[in-house]
C-alpha positions as CSV (number, residue, x, y, z in Angstrom):
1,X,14.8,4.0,9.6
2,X,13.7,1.4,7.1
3,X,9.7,1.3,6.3
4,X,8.0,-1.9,7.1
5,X,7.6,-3.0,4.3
6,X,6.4,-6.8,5.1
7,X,3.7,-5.2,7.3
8,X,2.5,-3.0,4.1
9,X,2.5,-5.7,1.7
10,X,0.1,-7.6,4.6
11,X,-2.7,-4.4,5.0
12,X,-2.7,-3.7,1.3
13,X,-3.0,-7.4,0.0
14,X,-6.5,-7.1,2.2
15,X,-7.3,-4.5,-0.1
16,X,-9.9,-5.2,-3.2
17,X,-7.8,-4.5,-6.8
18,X,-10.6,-2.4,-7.5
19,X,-9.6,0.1,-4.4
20,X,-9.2,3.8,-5.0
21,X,-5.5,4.9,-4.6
22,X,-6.6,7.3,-2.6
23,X,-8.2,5.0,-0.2
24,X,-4.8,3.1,0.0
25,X,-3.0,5.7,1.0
26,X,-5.3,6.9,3.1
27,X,-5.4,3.7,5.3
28,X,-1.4,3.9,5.8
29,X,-1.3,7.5,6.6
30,X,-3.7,6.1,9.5
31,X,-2.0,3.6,10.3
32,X,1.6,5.3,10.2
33,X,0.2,8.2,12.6
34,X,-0.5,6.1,15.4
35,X,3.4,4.9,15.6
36,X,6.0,6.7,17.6
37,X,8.9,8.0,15.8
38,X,7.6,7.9,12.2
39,X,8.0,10.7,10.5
40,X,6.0,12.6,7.8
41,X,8.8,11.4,5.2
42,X,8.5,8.1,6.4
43,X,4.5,8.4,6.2
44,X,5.0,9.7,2.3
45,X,7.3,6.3,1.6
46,X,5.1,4.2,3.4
47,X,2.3,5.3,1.6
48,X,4.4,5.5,-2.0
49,X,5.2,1.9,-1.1
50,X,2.2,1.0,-0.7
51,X,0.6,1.7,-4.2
52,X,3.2,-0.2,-6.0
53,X,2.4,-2.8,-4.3
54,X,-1.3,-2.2,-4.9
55,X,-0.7,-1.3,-8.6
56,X,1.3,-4.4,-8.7
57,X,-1.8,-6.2,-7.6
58,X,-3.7,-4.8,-10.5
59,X,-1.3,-5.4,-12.9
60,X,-1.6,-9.9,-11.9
61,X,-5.6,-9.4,-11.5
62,X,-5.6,-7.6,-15.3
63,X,-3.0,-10.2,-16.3
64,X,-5.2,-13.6,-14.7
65,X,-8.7,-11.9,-15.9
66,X,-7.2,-10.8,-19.4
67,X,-6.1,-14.1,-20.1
68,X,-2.3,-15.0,-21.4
């Protein structure tokens, strides 16, 4: 089963840059629990998935506010 990836990028763009990792994965793990048929190595993707696309956030906010 493929993670939902669309649906990830959605909850962690609502996310501040500033957000601990932790906190991140955290909120998936949450989220992901309360689905049928998702298993813990789906959780683990979900929530790797997840930071990249957080640290991907970073990486344009450090980009925009460190200037070109």
């Amino acid at each position: 089963m493929k993670i939902p990836k669309q649906a990830i990028e959605f909850i962690v763009n609502r996310f501040h840059v500033g957000t601990l990792d932790a906190e991140i994965a955290q909120d998936i793990r949450r989220r992901a629990r309360h689905n049928v048929g998702i298993t813990e190595a789906m959780v683990r993707r979900m929530a790797s998935y997840a930071l990249k696309v957080h640290h991907a956030n970073q990486d344009v906010y450090n980009l925009i506010m460190g200037g070109f």
